[in-house]
N, C-alpha and C positions, 0 to 999 in steps of 0.2 A: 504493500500500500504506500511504504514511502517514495519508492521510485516510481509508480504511479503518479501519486500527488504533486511530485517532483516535474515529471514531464508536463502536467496540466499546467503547472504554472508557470513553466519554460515555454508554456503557450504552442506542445506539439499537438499536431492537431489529433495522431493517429491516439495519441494518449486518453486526451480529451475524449475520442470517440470509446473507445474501454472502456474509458470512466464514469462515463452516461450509460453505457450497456451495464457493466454494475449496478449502478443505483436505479437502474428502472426492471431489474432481474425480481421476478418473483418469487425463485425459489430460496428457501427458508434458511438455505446454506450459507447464499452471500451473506445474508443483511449485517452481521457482523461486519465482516470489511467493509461494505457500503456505509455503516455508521462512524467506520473509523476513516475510512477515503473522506466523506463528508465532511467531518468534524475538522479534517487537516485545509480543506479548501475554504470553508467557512470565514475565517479571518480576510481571506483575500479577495469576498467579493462585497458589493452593495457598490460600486464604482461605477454603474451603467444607465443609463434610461433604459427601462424596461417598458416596452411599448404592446400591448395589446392588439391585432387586429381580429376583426371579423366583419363579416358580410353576406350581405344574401345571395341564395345558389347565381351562380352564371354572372356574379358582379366582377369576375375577372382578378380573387384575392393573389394567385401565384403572379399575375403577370406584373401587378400593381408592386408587389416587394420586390420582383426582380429591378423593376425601372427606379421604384424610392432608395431600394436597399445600392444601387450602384451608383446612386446619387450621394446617397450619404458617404461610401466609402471616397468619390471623390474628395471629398470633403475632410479628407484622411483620419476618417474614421476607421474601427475594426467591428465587422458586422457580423452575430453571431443569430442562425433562424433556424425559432424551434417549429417547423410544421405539423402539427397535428392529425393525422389522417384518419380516418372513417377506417375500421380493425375488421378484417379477416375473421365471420365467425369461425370456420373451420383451421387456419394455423394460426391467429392471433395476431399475423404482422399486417404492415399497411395495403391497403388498397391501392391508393392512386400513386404515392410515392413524389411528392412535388419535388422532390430536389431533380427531378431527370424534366421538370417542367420550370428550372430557372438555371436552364444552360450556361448562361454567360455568369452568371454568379456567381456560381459552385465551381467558375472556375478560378477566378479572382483569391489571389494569395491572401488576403486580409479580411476572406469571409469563410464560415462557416456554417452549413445546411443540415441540418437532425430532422429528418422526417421519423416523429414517432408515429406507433398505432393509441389510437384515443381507449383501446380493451372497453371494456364494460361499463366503464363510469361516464353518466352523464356531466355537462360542463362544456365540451368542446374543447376540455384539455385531456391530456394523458396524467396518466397515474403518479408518474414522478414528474411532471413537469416543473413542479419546485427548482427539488435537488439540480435536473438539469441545467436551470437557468444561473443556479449557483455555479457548477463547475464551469460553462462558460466566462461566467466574471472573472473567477479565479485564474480565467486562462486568458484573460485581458482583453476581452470583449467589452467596449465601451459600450455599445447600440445592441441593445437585445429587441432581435421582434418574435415574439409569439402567435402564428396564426392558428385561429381555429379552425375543426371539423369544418364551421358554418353555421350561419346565422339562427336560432332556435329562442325559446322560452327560455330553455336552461343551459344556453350556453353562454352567460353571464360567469362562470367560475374566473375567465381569465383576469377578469376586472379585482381577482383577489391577489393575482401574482404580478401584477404589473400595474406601470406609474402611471398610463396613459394609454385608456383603451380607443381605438381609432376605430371607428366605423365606418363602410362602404358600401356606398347605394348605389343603382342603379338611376337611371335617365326615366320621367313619368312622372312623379306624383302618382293623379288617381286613383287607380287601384293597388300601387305599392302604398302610398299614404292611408289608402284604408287597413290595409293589412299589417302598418305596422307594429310591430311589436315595444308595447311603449316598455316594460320592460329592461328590455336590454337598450333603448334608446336613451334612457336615463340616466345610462349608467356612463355614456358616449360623453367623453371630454373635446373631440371633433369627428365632424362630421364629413365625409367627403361623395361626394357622386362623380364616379371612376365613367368614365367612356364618353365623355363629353368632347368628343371628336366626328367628322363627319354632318352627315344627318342629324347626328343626333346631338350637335351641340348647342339648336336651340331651345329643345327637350330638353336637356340638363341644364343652361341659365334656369329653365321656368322650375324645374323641379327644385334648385335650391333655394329658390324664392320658397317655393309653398312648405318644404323639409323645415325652413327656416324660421318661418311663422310658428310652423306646431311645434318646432323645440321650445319657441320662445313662451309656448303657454305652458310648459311642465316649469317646475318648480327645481330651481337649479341648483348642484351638488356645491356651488361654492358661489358666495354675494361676492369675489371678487373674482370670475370667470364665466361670460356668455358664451356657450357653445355654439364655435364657428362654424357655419356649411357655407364649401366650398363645392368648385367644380376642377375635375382633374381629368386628363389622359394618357394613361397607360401606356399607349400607341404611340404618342411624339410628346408626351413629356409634361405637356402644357399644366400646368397649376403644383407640379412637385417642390421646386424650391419652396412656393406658398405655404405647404404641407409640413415642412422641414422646419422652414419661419415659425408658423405655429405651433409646431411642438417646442421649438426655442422660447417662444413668448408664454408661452403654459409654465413652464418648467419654471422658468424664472418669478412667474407670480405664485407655485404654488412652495417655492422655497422659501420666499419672501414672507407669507403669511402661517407658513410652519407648517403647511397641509400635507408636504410631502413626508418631511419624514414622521408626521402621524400615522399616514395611511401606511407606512412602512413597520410602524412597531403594529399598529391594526394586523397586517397581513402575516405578521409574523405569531401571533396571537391564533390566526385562523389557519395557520401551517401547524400551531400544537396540536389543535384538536382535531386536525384532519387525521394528524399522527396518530393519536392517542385511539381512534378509531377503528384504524387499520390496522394497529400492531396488537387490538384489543379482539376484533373478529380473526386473524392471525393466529394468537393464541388460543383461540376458542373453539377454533378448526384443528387444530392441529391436538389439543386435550380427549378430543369427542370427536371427532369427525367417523374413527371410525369401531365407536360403541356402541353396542346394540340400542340400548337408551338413545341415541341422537337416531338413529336409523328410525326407528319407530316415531317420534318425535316427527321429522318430516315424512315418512307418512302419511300420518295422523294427518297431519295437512294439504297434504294430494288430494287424499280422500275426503276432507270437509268436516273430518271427525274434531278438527283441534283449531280454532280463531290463531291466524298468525301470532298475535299480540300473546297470547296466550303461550303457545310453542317457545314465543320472544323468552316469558321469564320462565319457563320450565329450564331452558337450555343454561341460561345466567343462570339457575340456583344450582344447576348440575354442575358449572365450570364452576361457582365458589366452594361446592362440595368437596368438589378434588384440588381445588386449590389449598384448602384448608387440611386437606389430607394430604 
């Protein structure tokens, strides 16, 4: 683990990728060294803007990071992107695999592409998406972006792991404005509407007019921050330094009024107890998983013999049983 840790923070990338396959390994064998790999990178990160994206299907989220994220490295930044993808029910790994759809980027020396699978948990994040975003920092990644599976009810989670969730719209109003989900649009520190080229670039002036209106009637996350909507293109470029600007001018008001690093000890708060959750059904499966008593227990609940809730404290009184034993 130390020459692990060692390479992460020597910023090799091949390290860095081990290092993320560790901490996001399920089996019960690593977590030891993942706790100890962690603990050693821990010190070395919180150094980055952590930026959040998501967007609704077909709004163009991989092409949008390829054009922002080779913007910002001009900018001689170090850009590290965690892609989230839609899991494989049958081997558990990613689907679409975005890093093979941000060609020019993944090739650039001073960035970094992690397509994880998002497994089972809802969020639009993956399971260790944390840890991950740590050993990037660790490996001196200034600019973290994290994109989502996609736009959803509950794919609000990334808004717990990063400083600045960026949202992307499509060209419309209409029927995207009726459908949207207020939600996760509340949660949006800017707003952008991607494909405002073409055709459809006088569709997208009208759409952030009307996008712009309805944010301004939700009731805003911070009296010294209006959630901007802009118009951008993917395609040739138009509105990204805008984009870039704006998270420069965010950033700077919310250090200013101390927002930031509250939401940081916040988030750090909601990393306990994600843990504390995990490592709590973890040992509870691995006590009982496989004793006649838990076998029967779910069961009982196939069958309609036993209220989940019910199963819920049969099982806890069984695992304090044997804990106490």
């Amino acid at each position: 683990m130390d020459v692990l840790s060692s390479g992460v923070r020597k910023g090799d990338r091949r390290a860095l990728a081990q290092a993320i396959t560790l901490l996001e390994s399920s089996n019960p064998d690593h977590s030891c060294d993942a706790d100890i790999l962690l603990a050693s990178l821990l010190p070395y990160s919180g150094n980055s803007i952590r930026i959040g994206i998501s967007g609704v299907p077909g709004v163009g989220k991989s092409t949008f990071i390829e054009r922002f994220g080779l913007h910002v490295l001009a900018l001689q930044h170090k850009l590290a992107v965690l892609a989230i993808d839609p899991t494989s029910k049958r081997s558990g790994g990613s689907i679409l695999g975005d890093k093979t759809r941000m060609e020019e980027l993944s090739r650039h020396p001073d960035a970094f592409i992690r397509p994880s699978p998002a497994g089972i948990r809802l969020g639009g994040v993956g399971h260790r998406s944390r840890e991950a975003l740590i050993a990037c920092e660790a490996a001196g990644y200034d600019v973290i972006f994290v994109e989502t599976v996609g736009v959803g009810q509950s794919e609000t989670t990334v808004a717990d792991m990063t400083d600045l969730f960026l949202l992307l719209l499509l060209p419309g109003g209409g029927d995207e404005l009726q459908g949207m989900k207020k939600g996760i649009v509340e949660l949006a520190d800017i707003v952008l509407v991607n494909k405002a080229d073409g055709a459809m670039a006088r569709a997208a002036e009208r759409a952030v007019s009307d996008y712009q209106n309805a944010i301004n009637m939700l009731r805003p996350a911070s009296n010294d921050w209006v959630v901007p909507v802009r118009a951008c293109s993917s395609l040739n470029g138009d509105g990204i330094d805008d984009a870039w600007r704006l998270i420069g001018e965010w950033r700077n008001v919310m250090q200013s009024n101390g927002a930031f690093e509250h939401n940081r000890h916040s988030q750090a708060q909601a990393w306990l107890w994600d843990a504390v959750r995990d490592r709590l059904e973890m040992e509870i499966r691995l006590q009982l998983d496989q004793s006649n008593e838990m076998r029967e227990i779910t069961k009982s609940v196939a069958d309609g013999q036993l209220t989940v809730s019910e199963a819920a404290k049969k099982i806890i009184m069984r695992y304090r049983v044997g804990k106490a034993t």
